[in-house]
C-alpha positions as CSV (number, residue, x, y, z in Angstrom):
1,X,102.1,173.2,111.9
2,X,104.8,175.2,111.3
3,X,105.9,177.4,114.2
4,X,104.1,175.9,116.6
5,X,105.3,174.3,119.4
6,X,106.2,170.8,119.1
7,X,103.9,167.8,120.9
8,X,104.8,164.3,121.9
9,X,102.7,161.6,120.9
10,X,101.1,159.8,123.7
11,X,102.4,156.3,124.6
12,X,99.8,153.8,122.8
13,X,99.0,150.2,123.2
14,X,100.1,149.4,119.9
15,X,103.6,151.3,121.2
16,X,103.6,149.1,124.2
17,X,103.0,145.9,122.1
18,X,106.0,147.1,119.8
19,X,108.2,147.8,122.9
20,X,107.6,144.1,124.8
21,X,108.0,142.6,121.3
22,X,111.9,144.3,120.9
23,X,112.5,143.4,124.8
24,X,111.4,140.0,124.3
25,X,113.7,139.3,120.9
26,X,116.4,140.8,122.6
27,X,115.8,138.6,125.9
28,X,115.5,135.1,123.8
29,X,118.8,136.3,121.6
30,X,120.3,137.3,125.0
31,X,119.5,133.4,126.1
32,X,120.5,131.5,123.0
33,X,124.0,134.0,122.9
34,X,125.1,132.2,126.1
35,X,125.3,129.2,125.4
36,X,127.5,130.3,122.3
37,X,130.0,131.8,125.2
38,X,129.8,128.7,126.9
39,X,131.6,127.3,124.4
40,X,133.8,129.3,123.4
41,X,135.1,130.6,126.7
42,X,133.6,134.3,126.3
43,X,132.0,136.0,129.1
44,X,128.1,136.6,127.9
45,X,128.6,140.3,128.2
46,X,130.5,140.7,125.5
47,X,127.6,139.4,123.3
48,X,124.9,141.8,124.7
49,X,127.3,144.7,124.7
50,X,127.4,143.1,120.9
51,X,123.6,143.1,120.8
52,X,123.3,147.1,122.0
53,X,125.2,148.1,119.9
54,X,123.5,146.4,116.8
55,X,121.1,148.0,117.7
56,X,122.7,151.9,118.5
57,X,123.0,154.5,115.6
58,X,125.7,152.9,114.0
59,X,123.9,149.3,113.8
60,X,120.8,147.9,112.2
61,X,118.7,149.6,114.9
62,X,119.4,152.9,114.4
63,X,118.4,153.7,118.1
64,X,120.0,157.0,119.1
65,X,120.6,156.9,122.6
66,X,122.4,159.5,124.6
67,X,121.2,159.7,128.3
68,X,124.0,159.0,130.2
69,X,122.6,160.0,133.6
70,X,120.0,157.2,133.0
71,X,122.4,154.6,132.3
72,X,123.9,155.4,135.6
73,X,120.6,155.2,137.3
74,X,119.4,152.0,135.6
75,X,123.4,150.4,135.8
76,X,123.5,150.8,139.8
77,X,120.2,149.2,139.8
78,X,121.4,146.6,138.0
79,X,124.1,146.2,139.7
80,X,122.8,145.9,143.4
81,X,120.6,142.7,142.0
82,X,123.9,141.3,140.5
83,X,125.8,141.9,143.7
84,X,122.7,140.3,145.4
85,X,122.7,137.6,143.5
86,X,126.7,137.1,143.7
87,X,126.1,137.3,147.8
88,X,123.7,134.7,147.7
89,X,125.9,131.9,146.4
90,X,128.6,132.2,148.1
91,X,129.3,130.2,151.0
92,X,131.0,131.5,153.9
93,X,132.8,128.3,154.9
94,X,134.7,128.9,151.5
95,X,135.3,132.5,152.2
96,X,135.9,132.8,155.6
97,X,139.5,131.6,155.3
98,X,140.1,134.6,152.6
99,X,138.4,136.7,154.0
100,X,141.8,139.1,155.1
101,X,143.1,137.9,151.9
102,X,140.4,139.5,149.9
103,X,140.0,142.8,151.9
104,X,143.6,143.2,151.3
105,X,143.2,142.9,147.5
106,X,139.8,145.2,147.6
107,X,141.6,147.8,149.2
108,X,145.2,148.2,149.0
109,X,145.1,146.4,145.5
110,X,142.3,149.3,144.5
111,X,145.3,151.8,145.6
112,X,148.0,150.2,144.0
113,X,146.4,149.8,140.8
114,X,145.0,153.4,141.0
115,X,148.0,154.9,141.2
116,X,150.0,152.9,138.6
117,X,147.7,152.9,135.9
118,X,147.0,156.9,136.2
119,X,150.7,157.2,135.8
120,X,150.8,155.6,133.1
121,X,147.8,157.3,131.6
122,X,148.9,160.5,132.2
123,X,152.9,160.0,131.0
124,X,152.2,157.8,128.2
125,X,149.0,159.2,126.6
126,X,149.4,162.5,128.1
127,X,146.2,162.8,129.6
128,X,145.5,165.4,132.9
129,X,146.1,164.4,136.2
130,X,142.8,164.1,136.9
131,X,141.4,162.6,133.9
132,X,144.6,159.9,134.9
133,X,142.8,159.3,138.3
134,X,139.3,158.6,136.6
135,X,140.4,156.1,134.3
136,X,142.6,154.6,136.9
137,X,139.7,154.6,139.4
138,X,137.4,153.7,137.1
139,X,139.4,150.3,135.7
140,X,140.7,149.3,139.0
141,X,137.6,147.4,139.8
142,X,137.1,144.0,138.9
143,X,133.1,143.0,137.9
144,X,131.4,141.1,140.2
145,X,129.4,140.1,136.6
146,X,132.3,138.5,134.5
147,X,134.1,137.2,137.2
148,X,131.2,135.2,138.9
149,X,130.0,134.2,135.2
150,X,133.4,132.9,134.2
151,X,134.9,131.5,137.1
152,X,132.3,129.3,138.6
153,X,132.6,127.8,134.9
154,X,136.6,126.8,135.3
155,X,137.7,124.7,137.6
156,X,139.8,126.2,140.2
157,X,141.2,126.1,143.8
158,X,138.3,126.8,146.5
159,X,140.8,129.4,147.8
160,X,141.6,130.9,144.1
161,X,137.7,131.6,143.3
162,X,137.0,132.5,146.4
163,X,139.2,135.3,147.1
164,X,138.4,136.4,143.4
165,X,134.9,136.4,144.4
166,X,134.9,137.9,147.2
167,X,137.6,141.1,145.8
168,X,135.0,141.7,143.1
169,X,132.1,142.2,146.0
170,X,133.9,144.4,148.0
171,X,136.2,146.5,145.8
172,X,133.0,148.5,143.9
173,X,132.7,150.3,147.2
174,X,136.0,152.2,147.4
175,X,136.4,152.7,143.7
176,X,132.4,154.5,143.4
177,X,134.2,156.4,146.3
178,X,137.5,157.5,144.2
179,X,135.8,158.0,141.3
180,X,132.6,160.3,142.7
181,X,135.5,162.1,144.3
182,X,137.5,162.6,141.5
183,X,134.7,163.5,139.4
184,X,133.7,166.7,141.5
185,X,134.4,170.0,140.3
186,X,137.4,171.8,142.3
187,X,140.8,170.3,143.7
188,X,140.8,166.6,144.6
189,X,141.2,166.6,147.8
190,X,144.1,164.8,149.5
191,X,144.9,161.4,150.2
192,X,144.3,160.9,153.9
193,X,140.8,162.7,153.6
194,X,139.8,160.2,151.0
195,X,141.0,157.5,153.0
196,X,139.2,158.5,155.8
197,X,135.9,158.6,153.9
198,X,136.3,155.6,152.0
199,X,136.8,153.8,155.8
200,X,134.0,155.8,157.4
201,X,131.4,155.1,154.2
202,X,132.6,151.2,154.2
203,X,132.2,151.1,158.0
204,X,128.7,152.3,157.7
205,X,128.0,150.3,154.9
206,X,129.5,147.0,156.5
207,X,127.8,147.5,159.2
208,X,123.9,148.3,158.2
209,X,124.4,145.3,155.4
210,X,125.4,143.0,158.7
211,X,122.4,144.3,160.4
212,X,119.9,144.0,157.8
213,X,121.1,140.8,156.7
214,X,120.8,139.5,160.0
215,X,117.0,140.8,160.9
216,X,116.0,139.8,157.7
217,X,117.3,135.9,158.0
218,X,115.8,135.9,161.6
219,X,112.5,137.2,160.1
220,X,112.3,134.7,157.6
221,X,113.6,131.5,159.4
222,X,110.6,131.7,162.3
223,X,107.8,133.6,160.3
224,X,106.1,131.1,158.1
225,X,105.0,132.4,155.1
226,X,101.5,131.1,153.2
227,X,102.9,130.6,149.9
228,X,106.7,129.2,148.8
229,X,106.6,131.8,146.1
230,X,107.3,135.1,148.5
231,X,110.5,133.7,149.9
232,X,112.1,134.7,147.0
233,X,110.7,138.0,146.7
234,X,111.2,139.0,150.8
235,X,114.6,137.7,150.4
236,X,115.7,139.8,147.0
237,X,113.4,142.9,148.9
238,X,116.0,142.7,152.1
239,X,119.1,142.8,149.7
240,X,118.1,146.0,148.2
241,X,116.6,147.5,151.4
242,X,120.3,146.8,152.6
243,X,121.4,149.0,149.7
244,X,119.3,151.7,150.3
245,X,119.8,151.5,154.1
246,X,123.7,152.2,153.4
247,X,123.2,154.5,150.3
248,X,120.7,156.4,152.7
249,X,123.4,156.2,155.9
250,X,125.7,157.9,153.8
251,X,128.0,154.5,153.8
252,X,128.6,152.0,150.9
253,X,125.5,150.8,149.8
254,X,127.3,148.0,147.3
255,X,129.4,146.8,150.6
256,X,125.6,146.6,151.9
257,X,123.8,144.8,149.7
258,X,126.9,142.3,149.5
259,X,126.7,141.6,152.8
260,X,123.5,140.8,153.8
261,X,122.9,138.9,150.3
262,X,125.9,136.6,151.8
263,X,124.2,136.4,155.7
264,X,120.7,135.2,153.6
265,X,122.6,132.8,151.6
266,X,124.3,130.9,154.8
267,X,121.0,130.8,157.0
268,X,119.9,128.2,155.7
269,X,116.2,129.6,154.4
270,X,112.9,128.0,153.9
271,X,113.0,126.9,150.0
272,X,116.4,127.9,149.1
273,X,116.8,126.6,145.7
274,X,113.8,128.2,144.6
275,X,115.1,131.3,146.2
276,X,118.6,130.4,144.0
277,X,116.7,130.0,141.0
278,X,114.7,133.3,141.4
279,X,117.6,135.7,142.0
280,X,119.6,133.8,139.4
281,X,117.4,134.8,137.0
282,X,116.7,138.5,138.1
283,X,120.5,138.5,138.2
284,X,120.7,137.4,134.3
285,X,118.1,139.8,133.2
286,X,120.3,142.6,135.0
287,X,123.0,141.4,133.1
288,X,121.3,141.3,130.1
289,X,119.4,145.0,130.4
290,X,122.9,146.5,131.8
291,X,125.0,145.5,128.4
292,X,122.8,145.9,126.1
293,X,122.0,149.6,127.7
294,X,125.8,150.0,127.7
295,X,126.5,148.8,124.1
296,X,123.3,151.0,123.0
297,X,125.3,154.1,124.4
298,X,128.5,153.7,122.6
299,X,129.0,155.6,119.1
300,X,131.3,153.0,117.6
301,X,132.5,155.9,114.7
302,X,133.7,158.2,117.5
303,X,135.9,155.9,118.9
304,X,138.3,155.4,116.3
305,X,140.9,158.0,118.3
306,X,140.6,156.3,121.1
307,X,141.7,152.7,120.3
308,X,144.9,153.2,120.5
309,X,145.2,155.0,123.7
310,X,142.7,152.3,125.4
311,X,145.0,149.2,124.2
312,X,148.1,151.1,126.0
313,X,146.4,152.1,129.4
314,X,144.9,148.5,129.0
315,X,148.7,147.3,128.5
316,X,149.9,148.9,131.7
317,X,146.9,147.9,133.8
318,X,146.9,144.3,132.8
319,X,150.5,143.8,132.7
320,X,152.1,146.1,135.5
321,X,149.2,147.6,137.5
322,X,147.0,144.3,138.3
323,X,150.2,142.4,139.1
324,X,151.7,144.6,141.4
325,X,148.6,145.3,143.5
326,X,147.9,141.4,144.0
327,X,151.7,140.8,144.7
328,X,151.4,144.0,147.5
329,X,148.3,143.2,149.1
330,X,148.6,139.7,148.9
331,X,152.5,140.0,150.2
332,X,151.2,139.3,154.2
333,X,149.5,135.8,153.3
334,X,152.3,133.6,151.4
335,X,149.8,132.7,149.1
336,X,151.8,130.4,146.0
337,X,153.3,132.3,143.4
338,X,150.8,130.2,140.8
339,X,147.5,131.1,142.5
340,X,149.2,135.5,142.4
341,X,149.6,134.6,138.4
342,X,146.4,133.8,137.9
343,X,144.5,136.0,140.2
344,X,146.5,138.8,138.5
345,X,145.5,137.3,135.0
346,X,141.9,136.6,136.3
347,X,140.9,140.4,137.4
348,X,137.9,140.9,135.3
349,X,136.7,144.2,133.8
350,X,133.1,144.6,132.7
351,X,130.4,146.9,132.9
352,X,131.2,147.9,136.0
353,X,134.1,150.3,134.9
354,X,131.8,151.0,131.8
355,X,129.0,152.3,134.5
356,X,131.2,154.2,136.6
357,X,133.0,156.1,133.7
358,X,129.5,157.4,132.8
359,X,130.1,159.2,136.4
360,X,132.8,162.2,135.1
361,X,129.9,162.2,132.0
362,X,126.8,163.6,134.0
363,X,129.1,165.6,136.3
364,X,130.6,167.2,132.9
365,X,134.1,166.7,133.2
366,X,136.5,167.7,130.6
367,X,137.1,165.2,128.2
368,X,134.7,162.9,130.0
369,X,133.4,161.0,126.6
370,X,136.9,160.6,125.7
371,X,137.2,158.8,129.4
372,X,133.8,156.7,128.1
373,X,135.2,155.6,124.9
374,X,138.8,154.7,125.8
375,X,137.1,152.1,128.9
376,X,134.9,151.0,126.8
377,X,137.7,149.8,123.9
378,X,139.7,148.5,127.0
379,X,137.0,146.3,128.5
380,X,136.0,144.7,125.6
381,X,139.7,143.7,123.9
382,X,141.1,142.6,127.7
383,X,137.4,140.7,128.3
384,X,138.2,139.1,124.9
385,X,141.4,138.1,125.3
386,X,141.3,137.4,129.3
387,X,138.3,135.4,129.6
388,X,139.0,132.6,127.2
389,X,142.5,132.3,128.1
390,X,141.9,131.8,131.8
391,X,140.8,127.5,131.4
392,X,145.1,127.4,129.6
393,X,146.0,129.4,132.1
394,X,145.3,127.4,135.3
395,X,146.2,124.1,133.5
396,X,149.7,125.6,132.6
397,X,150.1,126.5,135.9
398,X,148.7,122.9,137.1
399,X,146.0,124.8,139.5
400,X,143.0,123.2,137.3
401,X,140.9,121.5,139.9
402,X,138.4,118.0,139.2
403,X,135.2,117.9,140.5
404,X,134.4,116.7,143.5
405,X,131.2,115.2,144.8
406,X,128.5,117.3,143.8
407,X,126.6,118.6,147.0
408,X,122.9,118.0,147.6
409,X,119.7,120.0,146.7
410,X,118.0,120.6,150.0
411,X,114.6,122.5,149.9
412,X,113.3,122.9,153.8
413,X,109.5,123.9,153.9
414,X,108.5,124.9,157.6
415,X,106.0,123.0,159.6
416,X,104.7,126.0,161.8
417,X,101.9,123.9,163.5
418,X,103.8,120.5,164.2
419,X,107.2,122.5,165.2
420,X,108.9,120.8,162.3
421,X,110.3,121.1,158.6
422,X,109.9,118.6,155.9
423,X,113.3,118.8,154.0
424,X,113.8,118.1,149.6
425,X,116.1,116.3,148.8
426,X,117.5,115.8,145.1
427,X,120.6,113.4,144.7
428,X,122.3,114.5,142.0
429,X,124.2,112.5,139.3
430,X,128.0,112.8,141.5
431,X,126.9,112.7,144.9
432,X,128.4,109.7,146.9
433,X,124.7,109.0,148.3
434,X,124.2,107.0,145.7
435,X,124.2,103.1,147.3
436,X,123.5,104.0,150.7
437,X,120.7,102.5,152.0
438,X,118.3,104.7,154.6
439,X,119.5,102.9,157.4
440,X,122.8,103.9,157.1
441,X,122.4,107.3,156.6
442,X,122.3,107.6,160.8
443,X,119.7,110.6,160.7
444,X,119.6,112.4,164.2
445,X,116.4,111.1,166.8
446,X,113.6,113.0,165.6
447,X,114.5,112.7,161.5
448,X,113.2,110.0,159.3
449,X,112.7,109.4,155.5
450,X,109.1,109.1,154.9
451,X,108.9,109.0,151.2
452,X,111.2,108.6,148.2
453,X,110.4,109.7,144.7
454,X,112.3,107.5,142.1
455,X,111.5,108.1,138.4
456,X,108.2,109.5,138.9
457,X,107.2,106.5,141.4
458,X,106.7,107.2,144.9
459,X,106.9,104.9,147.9
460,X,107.9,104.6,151.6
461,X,111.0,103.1,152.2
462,X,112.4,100.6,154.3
463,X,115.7,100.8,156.2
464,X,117.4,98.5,154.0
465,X,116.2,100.6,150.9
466,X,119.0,101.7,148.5
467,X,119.0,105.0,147.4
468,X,120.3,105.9,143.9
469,X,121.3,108.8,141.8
470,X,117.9,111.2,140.5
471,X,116.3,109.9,143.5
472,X,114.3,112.3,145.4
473,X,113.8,112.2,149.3
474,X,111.4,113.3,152.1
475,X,112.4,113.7,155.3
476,X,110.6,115.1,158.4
477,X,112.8,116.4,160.9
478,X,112.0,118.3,164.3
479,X,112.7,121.9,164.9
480,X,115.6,121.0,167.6
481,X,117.1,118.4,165.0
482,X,116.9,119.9,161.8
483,X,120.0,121.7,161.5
484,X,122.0,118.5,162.4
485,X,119.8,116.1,160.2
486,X,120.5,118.3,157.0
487,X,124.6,118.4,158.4
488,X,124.3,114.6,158.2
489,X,122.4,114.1,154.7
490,X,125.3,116.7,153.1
491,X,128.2,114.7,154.8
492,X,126.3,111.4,153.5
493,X,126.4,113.0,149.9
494,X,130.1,114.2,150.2
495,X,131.4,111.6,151.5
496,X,129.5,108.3,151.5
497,X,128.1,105.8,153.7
498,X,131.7,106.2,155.7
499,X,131.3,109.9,156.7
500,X,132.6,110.9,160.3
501,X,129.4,111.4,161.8
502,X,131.5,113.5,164.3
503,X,133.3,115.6,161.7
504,X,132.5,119.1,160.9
505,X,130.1,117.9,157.8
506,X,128.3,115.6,160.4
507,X,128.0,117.8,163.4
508,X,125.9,115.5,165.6
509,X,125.8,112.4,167.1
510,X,124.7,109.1,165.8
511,X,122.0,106.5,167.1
């Protein structure tokens, strides 16, 4: 009626079916899409930025979406299960050596590349000081996303991926830091109070994600649980409980969650790759629902302005400012001048810097959608010409690494009752178990192979039973002996028959 006040129409069933039917396109289009960047070399977000905006006000869609605080809200989300799921798989033999390495890059790289790429915003597009800082805060930070997407796709030194990894874990937490702090109304304040808070809030952060991480593994490792299925839900419910913990500490929640994902993934959990497979999943979903959020809130005809302002800070950043930060904070550690060139080459952007610029945009900063559109332009053209370019990269620079051995899939099940664990294992297609017979594997007293699965055929093998590729084993270990029998069956797999029970793979004694 006119005049009258105007009334929402409830939410109906038939609305609900219309809403899973749109998620559910967009989720099977999301899946197909990556294996279309898989071959070409693109990281997948580009795609479902691709899809949101398809379907945003300028696409077929014609979805007008505006709410930036809820992008924010729904993109840290997001990103904590990412981060989780980035914590899980990495190992901490491979990154305790880069550990310092990593920090370095996470911290005085973040600085370094603040400071270039706001002086170049602000002398060479003319921008504030302060909208300078934002954009240099905001782009400083490598994605945790892209760079664990892309580079556990190219084959690279241990120490390269690894200290990539790692930097894009840690760095979110001091740039949130900068950029929240630059995105407050009044002076910024000045350096040495920022770098006291960014230590204080990472301190706090570090130290309740080491904590929680650490319960929760205890908890899980001696409290049997009645069904397989609720290991992966208790371990994803510790990572985020680690967030909130910090978030709620006032210390770096992201540092938290990061943390204690990496303590869960190294303690060697009852039914791990079901655990893997679980949070890899949740973790591509947050991908998915992240970008496609993102590319939903972009107005591609109001950008137009900012394109050419976006390629230059992009320029300087890619160019100068990533460079110089890796060459600074990695100047203590001699690392090769080959691995610097392609770390410098290899620091992501993705919806990271995208999420945090929607930070000056709910605190209504000047020119803050300006700040939106110009990272946006600049993490889709450097994504797009980065990511595919990183495989010729490390081969020109002879750092391309083959495949080793592929390591096995162990599932470990507890035994409460009998003080025992009955341990999965798959041999994959490269693993050098294949040809060993079950005698010579050397289990520890108190291990044995009771059953082997081959090609959908089970029986109980002899000692002098060969084992091949696909096949699938069961093996009953004791509590005291478990650790050290599944130390033994990886060494067997990396390096054959031959492996130095005594070695650091081995870790026991033979019989």
């Amino acid at each position: 009626m006119p005049g009258s006040a105007r009334r929402e129409r409830p939410l109906t069933v038939h609305h609900l079916n219309q809403l899973l039917l749109v998620c559910s396109l967009v989720l099977l289009v999301a899946v197909a899409a990556v294996r279309i960047s898989s071959r070409s070399g693109l990281p997948s977000l580009l795609v479902y930025l691709g899809i949101g905006m398809a379907m945003g006000q300028d696409g077929v869609g014609d979805i007008h979406f505006s709410n930036a605080e809820l992008t924010q809200v729904i993109g840290y989300a997001a990103l904590v299960v990412i981060l989780a799921e980035g914590g899980l798989g990495t190992k901490w033999k491979e990154i305790k050596p880069v550990l310092p390495a990593a920090t370095s890059l996470a911290l005085v790289g973040v600085a370094v590349s603040v400071g270039v790429t706001a002086t170049a915003a602000h002398y060479l597009i003319d921008l504030e000081w302060r909208q300078a800082l934002i954009i240099g805060a905001v782009v400083s930070s490598t994605d945790a996303a892209a760079v664990f997407s892309v580079l556990r796709k190219v084959p690279l030194p241990s120490r390269v991926t690894a200290v990539l990894e790692a930097e894009s874990g840690f760095n979110d937490a001091p740039v949130v830091i900068l950029v929240v702090a630059f995105s407050t109304a009044g002076p910024v304040e000045h350096w040495y109070v920022l770098v006291g808070e960014i230590a204080l809030e990472l301190a706090i952060g570090a130290a309740m994600g080491l904590a929680v991480g650490w319960l929760g593994s205890w908890g899980l490792r001696h409290v049997a649980l009645p069904a397989s299925g609720l290991y992966p839900i208790a371990v994803m419910a510790i990572a985020v409980t680690a967030y909130a913990a910090g978030a709620l500490a006032h210390g770096s929640g992201f540092l938290a969650v990061y943390l204690a994902s990496m303590m869960l993934g190294n303690a060697k959990l009852p039914h791990w790759p079901a655990t893997r497979g679980f949070a890899e999943g949740l973790g591509w979903i947050a991908q998915i629902g992240m970008f496609v959020l993102l590319g939903l809130l972009v107005t591609p005809h109001e950008m137009g302005d900012d394109i050419w302002p976006a390629l230059v800070i992009g320029l300087a950043l890619t160019v100068v400012a990533r460079p110089l930060s890796v060459f600074a904070a990695l100047l203590p550690f001699r690392i090769p001048w080959q691995e610097q060139t392609l770390m410098s080459w290899a620091g992501l952007r993705g919806a990271v810097p995208i999420i945090l610029a929607t930070i000056p945009m709910v605190s209504g900063i000047e020119e803050s959608r300006r700040i939106f559109n110009i990272v946006f332009v600049l993490v889709v053209v450097y994504t797009l010409v980065q990511g595919p370019t990183l495989p010729w990269l490390a081969r020109t620079l002879r750092l391309g690494e083959s495949t080793g051995p592929a390591d096995l899939g162990i599932e470990s099940a507890p035994l409460e009752r009998l003080r025992g664990h009955l341990l999965s294992v798959a041999i994959p297609k490269g693993s050098r178990m294949h040809g060993v017979e079950v005698a010579e594997l050397r289990l520890p007293a108190g291990a044995a192979v009771t059953l082997v699965v081959r090609e959908g055929t089970s029986f109980v093998p002899l000692p002098t039973t060969v084992l091949r590729r696909g096949d699938e084993l069961l093996v009953v270990a004791t509590d005291p002996v478990r650790d050290a029998a599944e130390r033994r069956l990886r060494a067997v797999g990396q390096g054959g028959k031959l492996a130095d029970w005594l070695g650091p793979l081995g870790g026991g004694s033979g019989r």
